[in-house]
ROFI-89262 format. One record per residue: x, y, z of N, C-alpha, C in turn; residue in one letter. Coordinates in steps of 0.001 Angstrom, whole numbers. Layout:
    n.east   n.north      n.up   ca.east   ca.north     ca.up    c.east   c.north      c.up   residu
         X         Y         Z         X          Y         Z         X         Y         Z        a
...
//
This chain:
    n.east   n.north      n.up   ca.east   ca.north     ca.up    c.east   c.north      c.up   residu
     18912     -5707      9940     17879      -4973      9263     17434     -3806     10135        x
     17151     -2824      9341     17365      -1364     10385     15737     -1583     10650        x
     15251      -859     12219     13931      -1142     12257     12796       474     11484        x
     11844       446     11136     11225       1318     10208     10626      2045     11465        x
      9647      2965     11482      8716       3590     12445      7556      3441     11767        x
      6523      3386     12175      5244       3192     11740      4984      4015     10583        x
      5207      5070     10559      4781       6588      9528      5446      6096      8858        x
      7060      5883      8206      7809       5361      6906      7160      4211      6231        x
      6303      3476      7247      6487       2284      6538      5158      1791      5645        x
      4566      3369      5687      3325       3649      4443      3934      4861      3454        x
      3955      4232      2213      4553       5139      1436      3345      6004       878        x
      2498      5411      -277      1366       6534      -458       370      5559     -1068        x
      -884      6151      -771     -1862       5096     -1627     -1548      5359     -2846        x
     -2396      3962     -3596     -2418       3792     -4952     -3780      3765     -5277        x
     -3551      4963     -6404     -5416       5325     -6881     -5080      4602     -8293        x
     -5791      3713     -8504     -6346       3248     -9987     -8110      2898     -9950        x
     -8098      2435    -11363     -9160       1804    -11691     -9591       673    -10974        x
     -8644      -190    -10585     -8795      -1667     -9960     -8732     -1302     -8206        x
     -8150      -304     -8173     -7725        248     -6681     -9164       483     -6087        x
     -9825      1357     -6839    -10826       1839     -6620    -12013       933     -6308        x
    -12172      -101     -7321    -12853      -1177     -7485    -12969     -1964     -6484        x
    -12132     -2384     -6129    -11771      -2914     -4399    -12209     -1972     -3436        x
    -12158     -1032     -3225    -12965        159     -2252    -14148      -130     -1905        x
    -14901      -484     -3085    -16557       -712     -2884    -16611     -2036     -2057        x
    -15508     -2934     -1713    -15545      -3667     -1077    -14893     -3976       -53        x
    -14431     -2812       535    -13843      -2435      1744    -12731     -2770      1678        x
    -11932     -2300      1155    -10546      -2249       647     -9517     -1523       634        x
     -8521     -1260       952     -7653       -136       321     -6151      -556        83        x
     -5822        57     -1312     -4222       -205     -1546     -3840       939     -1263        x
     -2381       266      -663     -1393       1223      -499       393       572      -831        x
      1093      2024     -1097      2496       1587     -1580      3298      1346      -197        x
      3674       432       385      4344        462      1468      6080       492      1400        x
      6723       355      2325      8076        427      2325      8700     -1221      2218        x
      9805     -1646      1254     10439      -2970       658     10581     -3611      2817        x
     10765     -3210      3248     10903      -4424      4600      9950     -4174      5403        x
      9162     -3672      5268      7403      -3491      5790      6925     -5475      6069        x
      6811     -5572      7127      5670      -6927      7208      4096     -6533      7817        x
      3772     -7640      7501      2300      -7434      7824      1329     -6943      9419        x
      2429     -7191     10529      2488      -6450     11700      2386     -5351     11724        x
      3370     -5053     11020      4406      -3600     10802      3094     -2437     10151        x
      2616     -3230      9284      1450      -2140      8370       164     -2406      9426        x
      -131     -3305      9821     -1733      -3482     10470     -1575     -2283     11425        x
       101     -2335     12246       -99      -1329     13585      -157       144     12854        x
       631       566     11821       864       1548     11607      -783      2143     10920        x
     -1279      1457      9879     -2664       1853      9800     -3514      2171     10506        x
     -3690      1345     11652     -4649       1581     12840     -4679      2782     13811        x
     -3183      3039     13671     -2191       4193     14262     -2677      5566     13508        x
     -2974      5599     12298     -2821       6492     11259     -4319      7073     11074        x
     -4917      5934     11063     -6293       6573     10208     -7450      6256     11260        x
     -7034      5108     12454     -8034       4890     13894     -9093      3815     12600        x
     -9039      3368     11844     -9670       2098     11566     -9422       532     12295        x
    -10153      -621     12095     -9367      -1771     12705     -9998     -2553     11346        x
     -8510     -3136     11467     -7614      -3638     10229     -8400     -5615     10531        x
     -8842     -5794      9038     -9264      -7147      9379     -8119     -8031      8655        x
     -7605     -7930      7724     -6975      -8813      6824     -5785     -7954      5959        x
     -4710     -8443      5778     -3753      -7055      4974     -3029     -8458      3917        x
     -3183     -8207      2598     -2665      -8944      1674     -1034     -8671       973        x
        37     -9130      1089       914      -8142       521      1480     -8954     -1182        x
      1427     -8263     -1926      2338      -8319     -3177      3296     -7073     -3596        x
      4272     -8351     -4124      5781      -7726     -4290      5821     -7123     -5932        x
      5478     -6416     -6536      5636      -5614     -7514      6498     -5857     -8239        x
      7572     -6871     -9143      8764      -6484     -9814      8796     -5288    -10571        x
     10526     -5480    -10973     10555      -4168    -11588     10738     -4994    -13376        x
     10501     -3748    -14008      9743      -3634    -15397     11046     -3757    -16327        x
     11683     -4597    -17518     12386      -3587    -18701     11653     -3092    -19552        x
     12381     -1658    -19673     11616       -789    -20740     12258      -403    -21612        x
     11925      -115    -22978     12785        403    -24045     12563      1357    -24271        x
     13393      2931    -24183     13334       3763    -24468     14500      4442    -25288        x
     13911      5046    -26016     14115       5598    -27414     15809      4567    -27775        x
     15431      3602    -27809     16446       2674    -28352     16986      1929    -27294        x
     17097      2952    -25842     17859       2356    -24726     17040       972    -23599        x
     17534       483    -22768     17066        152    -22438     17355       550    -21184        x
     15649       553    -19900     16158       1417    -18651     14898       346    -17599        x
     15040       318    -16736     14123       -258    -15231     13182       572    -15419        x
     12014      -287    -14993     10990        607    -14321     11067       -34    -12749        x
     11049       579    -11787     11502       -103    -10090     10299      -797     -9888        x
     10666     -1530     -9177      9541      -2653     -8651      9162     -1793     -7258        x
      8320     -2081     -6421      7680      -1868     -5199      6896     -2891     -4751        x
      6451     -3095     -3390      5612      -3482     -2543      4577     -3039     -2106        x
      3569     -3536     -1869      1743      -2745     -2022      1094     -4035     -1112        x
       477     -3313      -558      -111      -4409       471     -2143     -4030       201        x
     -2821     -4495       -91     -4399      -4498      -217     -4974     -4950      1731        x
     -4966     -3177      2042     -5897      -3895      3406     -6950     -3864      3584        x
     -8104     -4861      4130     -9195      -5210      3710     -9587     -4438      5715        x
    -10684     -3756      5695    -11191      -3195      6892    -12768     -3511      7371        x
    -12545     -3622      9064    -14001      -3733      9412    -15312     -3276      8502        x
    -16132     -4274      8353    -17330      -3575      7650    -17761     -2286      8282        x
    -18300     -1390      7354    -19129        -13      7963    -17707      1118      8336        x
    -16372       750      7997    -15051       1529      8127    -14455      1918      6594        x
    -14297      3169      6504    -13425       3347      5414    -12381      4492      5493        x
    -11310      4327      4476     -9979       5581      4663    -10753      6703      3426        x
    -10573      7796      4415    -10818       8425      3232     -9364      9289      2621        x
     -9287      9120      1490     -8112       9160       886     -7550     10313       308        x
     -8940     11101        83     -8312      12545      -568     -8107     13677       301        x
     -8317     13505      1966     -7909      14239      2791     -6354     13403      3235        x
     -5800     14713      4170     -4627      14271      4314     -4299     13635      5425        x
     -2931     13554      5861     -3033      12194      7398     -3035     13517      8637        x
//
């Protein structure tokens, strides 16, 4: 297994409704890279944004069938990890790294 570098192995946050929702509770999702472990993201976050990382949750995303216009095609699955941060710490997300 090839090893990642810290920077690859955050792909991009994920802004939703539910994303957001979790924020107010010190939260943040993000899309990470398929062989990312939970090491791998705590160092690279801490690395990235100078927060300290309390808890990092990961779920595996499958991928989707979809029917389009008769055919049928994937929607890709991904990996997203929810990291939960020191109280009184937050990412702010709409500036850049």
């Amino acid at each position: 297994m090839k090893k990642i570098s810290f920077i690859d192995s955050i792909r991009s946050p994920i802004i939703t409704e539910k994303a957001t929702i979790l924020s107010e509770q010190n939260k943040t999702v993000f899309k990470v890279h398929s062989s990312a472990d939970k090491k791998n993201i705590k160092k690279s976050i801490e690395k990235l944004f100078k927060v300290n990382v309390v808890k990092i949750n990961i779920i595996n995303q499958k991928s989707k069938l979809k029917m389009r216009q008769g055919k049928k095609s994937f929607k890709s699955g991904y990996k997203k990890a929810i990291i939960t941060l020191k109280k009184g710490q937050s990412i702010d997300l709409t500036t850049g790294i």
